[in-house]
C-alpha positions in Angstrom: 0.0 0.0 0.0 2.8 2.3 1.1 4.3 1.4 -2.7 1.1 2.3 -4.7 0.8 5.8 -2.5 4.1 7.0 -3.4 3.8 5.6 -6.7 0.6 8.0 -7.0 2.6 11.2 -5.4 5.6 10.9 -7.9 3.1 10.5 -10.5 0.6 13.7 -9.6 4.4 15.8 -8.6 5.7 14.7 -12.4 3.2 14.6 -14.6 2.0 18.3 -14.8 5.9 19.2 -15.7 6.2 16.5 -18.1 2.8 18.1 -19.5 4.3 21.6 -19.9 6.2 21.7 -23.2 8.9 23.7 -23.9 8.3 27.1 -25.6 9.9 26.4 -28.9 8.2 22.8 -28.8 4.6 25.0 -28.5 5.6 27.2 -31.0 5.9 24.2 -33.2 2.7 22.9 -32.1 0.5 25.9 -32.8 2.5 27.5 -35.5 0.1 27.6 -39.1 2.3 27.6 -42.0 1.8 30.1 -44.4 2.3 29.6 -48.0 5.5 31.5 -49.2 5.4 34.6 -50.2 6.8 34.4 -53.8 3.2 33.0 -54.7 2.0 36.0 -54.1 1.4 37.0 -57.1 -0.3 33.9 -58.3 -4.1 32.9 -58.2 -4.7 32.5 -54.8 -4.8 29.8 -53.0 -5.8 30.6 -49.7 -6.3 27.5 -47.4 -3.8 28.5 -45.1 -5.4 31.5 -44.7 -8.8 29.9 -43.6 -8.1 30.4 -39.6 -8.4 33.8 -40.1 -12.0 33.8 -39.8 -12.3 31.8 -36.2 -8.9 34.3 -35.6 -10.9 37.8 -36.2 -14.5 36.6 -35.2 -16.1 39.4 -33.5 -13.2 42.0 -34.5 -13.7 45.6 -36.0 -10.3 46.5 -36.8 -7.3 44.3 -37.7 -4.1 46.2 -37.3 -1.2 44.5 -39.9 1.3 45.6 -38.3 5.9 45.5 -40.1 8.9 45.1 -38.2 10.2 47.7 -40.7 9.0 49.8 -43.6 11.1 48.3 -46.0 10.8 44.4 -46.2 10.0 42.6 -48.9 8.4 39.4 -47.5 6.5 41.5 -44.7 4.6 43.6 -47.7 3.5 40.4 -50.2 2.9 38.6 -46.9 0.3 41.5 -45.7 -1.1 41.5 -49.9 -2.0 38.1 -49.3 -3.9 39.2 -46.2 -5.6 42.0 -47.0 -6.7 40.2 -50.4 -8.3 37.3 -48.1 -10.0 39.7 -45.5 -11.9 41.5 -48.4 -12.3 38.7 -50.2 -13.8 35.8 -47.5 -14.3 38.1 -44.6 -15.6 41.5 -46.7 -13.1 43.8 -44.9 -13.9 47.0 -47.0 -11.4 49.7 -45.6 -8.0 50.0 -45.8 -6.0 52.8 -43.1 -2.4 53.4 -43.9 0.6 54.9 -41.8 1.4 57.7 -43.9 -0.3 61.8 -44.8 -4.7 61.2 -45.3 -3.9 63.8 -48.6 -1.6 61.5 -50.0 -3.6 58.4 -49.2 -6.5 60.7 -50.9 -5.4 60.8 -54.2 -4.2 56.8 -53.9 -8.2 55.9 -53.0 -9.8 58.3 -56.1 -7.2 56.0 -58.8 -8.6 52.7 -57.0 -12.0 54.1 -57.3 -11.9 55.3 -60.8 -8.9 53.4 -62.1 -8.1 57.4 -63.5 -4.9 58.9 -63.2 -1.2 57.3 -62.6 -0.7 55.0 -60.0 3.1 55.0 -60.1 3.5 58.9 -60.1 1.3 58.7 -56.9 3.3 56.4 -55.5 6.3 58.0 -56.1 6.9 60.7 -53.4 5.7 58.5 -50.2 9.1 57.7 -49.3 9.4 54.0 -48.2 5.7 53.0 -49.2 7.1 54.1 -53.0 7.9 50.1 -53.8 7.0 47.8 -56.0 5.2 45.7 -53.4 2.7 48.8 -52.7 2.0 49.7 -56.4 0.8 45.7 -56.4 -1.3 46.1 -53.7 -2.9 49.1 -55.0 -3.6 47.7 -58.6 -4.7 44.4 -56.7 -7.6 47.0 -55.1 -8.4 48.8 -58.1 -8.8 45.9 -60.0 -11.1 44.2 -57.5 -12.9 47.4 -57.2 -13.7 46.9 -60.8 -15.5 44.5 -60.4 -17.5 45.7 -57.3 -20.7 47.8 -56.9 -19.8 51.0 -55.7 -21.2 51.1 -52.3 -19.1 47.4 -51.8 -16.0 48.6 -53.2 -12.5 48.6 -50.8 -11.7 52.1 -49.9 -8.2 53.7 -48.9 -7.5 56.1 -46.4 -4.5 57.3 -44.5 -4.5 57.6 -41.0 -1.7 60.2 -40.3 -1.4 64.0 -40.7 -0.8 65.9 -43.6 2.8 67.3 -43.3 2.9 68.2 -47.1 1.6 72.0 -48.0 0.1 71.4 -50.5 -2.2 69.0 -48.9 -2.6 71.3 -45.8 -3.4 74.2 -48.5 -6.2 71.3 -49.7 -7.6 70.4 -46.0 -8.0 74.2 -45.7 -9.6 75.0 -49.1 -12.1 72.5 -48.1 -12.9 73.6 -44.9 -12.9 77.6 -46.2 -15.7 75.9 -48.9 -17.5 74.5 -46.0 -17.6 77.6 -43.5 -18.3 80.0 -46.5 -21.4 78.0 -47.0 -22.2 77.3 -43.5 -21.7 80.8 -41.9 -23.6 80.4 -39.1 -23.3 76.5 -38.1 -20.1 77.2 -35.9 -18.6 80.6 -35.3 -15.9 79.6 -34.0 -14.8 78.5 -37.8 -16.1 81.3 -39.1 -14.0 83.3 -36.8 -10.9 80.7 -38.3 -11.5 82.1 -41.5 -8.4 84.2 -41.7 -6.4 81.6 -40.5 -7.8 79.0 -43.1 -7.2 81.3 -45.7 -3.9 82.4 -44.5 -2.9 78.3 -45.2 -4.5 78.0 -48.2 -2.6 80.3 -50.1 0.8 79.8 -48.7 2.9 77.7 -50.9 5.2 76.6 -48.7 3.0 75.4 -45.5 2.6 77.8 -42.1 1.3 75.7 -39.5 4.5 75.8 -37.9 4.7 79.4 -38.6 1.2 80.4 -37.6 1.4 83.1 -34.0 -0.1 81.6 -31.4 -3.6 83.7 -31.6 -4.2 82.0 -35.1 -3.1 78.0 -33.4 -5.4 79.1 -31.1 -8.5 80.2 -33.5 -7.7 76.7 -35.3 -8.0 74.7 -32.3 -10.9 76.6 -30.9 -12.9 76.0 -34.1 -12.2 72.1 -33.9 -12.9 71.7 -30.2 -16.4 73.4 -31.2 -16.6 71.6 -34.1 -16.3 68.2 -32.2 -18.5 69.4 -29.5 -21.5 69.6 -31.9 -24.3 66.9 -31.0 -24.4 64.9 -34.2 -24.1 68.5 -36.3 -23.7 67.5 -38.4 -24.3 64.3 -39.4 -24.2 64.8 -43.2 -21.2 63.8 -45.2 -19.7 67.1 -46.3 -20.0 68.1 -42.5 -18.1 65.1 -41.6 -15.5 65.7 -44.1 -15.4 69.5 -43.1 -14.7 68.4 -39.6 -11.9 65.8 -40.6 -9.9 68.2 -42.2 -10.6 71.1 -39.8 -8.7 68.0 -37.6 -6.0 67.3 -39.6 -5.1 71.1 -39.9 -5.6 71.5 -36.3 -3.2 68.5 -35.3 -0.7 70.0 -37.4 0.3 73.1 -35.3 0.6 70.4 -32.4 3.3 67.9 -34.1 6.4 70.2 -32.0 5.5 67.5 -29.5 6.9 64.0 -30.8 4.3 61.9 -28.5 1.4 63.9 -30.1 1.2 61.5 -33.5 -0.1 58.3 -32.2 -3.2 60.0 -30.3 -4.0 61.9 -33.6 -3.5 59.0 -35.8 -5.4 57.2 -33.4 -8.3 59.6 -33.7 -7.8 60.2 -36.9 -9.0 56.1 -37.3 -11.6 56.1 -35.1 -13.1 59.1 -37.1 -12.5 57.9 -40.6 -14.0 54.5 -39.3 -17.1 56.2 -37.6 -17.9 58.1 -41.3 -17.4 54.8 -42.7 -18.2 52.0 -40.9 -16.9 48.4 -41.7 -14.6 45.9 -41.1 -11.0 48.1 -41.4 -7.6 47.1 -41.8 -4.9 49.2 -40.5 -1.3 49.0 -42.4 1.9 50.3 -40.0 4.4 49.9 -38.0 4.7 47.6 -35.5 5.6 50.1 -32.7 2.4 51.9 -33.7 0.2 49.1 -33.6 1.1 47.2 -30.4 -1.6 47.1 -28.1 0.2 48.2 -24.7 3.7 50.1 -24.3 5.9 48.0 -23.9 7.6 48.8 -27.3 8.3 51.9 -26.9 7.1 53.2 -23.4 4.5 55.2 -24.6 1.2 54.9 -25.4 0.8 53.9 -29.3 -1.6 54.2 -31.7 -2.8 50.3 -30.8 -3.4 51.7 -26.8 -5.5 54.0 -27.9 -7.5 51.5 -30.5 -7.5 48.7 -27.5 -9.3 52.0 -25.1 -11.8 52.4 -28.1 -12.4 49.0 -29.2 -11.5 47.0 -27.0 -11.5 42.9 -27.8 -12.9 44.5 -31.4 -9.1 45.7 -32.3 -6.9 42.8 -33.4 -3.4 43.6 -33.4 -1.2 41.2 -35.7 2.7 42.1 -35.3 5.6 40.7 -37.9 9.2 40.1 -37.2 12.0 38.2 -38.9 15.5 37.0 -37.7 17.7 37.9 -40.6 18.0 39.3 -43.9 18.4 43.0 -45.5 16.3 45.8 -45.7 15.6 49.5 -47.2 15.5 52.2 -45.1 16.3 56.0 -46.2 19.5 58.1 -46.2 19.5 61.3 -46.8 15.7 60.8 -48.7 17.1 58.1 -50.7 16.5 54.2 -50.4 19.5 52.2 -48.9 19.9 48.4 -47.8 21.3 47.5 -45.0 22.0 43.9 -43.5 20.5 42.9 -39.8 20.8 39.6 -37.7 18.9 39.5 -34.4 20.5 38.7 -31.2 21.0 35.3 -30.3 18.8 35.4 -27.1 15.8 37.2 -28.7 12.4 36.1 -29.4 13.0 36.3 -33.2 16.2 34.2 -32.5 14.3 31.4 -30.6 10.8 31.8 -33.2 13.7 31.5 -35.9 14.7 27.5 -35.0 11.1 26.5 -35.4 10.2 23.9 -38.2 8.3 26.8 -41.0 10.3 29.3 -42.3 7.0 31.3 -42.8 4.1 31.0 -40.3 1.1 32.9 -38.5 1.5 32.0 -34.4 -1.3 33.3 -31.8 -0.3 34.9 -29.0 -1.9 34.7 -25.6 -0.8 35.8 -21.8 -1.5 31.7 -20.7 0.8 30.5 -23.1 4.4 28.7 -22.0 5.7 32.1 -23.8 4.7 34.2 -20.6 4.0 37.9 -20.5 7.3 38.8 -20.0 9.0 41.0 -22.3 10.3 39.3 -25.6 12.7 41.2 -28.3 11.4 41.4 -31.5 13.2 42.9 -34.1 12.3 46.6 -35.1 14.2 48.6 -37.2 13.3 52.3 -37.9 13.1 54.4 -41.6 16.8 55.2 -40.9 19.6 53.2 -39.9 20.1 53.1 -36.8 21.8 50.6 -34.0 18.8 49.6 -32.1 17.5 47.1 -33.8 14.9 45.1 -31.6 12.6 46.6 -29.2 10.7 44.1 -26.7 6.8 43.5 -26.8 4.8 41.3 -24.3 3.1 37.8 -26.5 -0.9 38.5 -25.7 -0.3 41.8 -24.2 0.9 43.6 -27.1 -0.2 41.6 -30.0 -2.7 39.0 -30.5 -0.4 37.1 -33.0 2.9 37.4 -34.8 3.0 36.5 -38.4 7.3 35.3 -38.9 9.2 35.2 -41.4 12.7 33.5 -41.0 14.6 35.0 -43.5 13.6 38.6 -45.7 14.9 40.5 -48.2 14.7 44.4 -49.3 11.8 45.7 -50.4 11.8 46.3 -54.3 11.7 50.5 -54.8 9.2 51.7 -57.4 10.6 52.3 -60.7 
């Protein structure tokens, strides 16, 4: 008797540790191959893409988020995405990490299939790739064969830093207020100010004394504050760029973007409701701060959203990638360190797979280094996120290359 009782407490003391695999061994185990990336371009197969749907159940916004802005792999890899989302799970907006004027014109070529898609391309720095100019005939063709009211719209989620598109966002609200005298007088009292941006061709908002920055921001915060004022579209679009303009005098401060591009989502997705995929940076997308110790685009989503946001992160262990010097596109080479998380997701059996994250895993919640490199050079190369805390699920990639710039 004495035998069989110990024999049952070294079985109940060893048996939950023999149960608890190792992290790379549950990587392996709950890792979903992805198809690679070269196929891209072929008629889709997408099976592998079929979790997706039990994945995002329930989800409003799925952020797609890039360990750089100038990988190859991460951008076809994210194609194949976004074509499945609209396709199986009719995702029918598409944010972007770069100025709403640029993104503007992008959205009225993939509407119309007017204009050149290339010269559009051409001036948004590291998005000017050959990777992007596929993604963006991928959604005009599609739209083509859409109704309009079911057809994938683009949209960019940050500020206008261009003049000429802040001269746009003000022509459009002058339009607005010159019709509407008397809806808000605090943007009629703007006027001068609007005007004064409008016709500059070089951009003032930096420039503008602080009476007029305060006239613009007066005339948003009233704006905003109107019950559902305006509830028709050309209000809505009046108030957006009233927005923009206003965020612009505020970008001195360097923790001010993710907030406005944060709101600048939540607006765009109020005016146009729908399932919405977000395309950035990882460090913009997380959920939580640990990237970066501030609060990111993503912690503001999660406040809004909350289980509705879905943030997906990428990384990769080695390889090259574009970033810019001195404006101009330049590869560099990268290996993560040996004791990262990209290092230890690198020895498992895909070279290219989709992995949830979750706080109960054998991962933990403590902080893991993913690789992150910025638009420029620089030596920090990783940054560490929290698996379930700051993404939902990782999409890897052993192994990358450069992106291809536009020609």
């Amino acid at each position: 008797m004495k035998r069989l009782v110990l024999g049952c407490l070294l079985s109940s003391y060893w048996l939950p540790a023999l149960a608890q695999p190792t992290p790379l061994a549950w990587i392996n185990a709950h890792a979903q191959p992805l198809r690679p990336v070269a196929e891209a371009n072929a008629k889709d197969n997408a099976k592998d893409l079929a979790f997706l749907a039990r994945t995002l159940r329930g989800t409003t916004l799925c952020g797609l988020g890039e360990a750089s802005h100038g990988t190859h792999e991460f951008y076809l890899a994210k194609l194949r995405l976004v074509r499945y989302l609209v396709t199986h799970l009719h995702y029918r907006h598409l944010g972007l990490e770069y100025e709403a004027g640029a993104i503007e014109q992008l959205n009225t070529y993939v509407q119309t299939g007017q204009g050149d898609a290339r010269a559009l391309l051409r001036p948004l720095h590291l998005y000017a790739t050959d990777e992007l100019y596929q993604l963006v005939q991928w959604v005009a063709a599609y739209n083509q064969t859409q109704a309009p009211a079911d057809r994938v719209t683009l949209f960019g989620f940050d500020t206008n830093y261009t003049p000429a598109y802040q001269a746009a966002a003000a022509a459009t609200c002058l339009t607005y207020v010159q019709q509407h005298p008397a809806q808000v007088p605090a943007a009629t009292a703007a006027e001068p100010v609007l005007t004064k941006i409008k016709t500059s061709p070089t951009g003032v908002l930096f420039e503008l004394a602080d009476a007029e920055v305060a006239a613009l921001h007066q005339a948003t915060a009233a704006v905003q504050a109107l019950p559902s004022g305006g509830s028709d579209v050309a209000f809505q679009r009046f108030a957006q760029q009233l927005a923009l303009l206003d965020e612009g005098t505020r970008l001195g401060d360097p923790l001010a973007r993710d907030p406005f591009m944060a709101d600048n989502i939540v607006t765009y997705q109020r005016m146009h409701p729908g399932n919405t995929m977000l395309w950035g940076h990882n460090v913009h997308l997380a959920k939580d701060t640990t990237m970066t110790g501030y609060r990111g685009t993503g912690y503001y989503l999660r406040r809004h959203y909350g289980a509705g946001y879905y943030a997906l992160g990428f990384d990769t262990y080695q390889g090259q990638v574009n970033v810019l010097a001195k404006g101009e596109f330049a590869t560099e080479s990268f290996t993560a360190q040996p004791t990262s998380f990209s290092a230890l997701l690198a020895q498992a059996k895909h070279p290219l797979f989709f992995l949830p994250l979750s706080a109960t895993s054998p991962l933990g919640t403590g902080n893991r280094l993913i690789t992150h490199i910025n638009s420029n050079w620089s030596k920090q190369r990783e940054l560490p996120m929290r698996p379930g805390v700051d993404f939902d699920g990782l999409v890897f990639v052993r192994q990358t290359t450069a992106s291809v710039p536009l020609k």
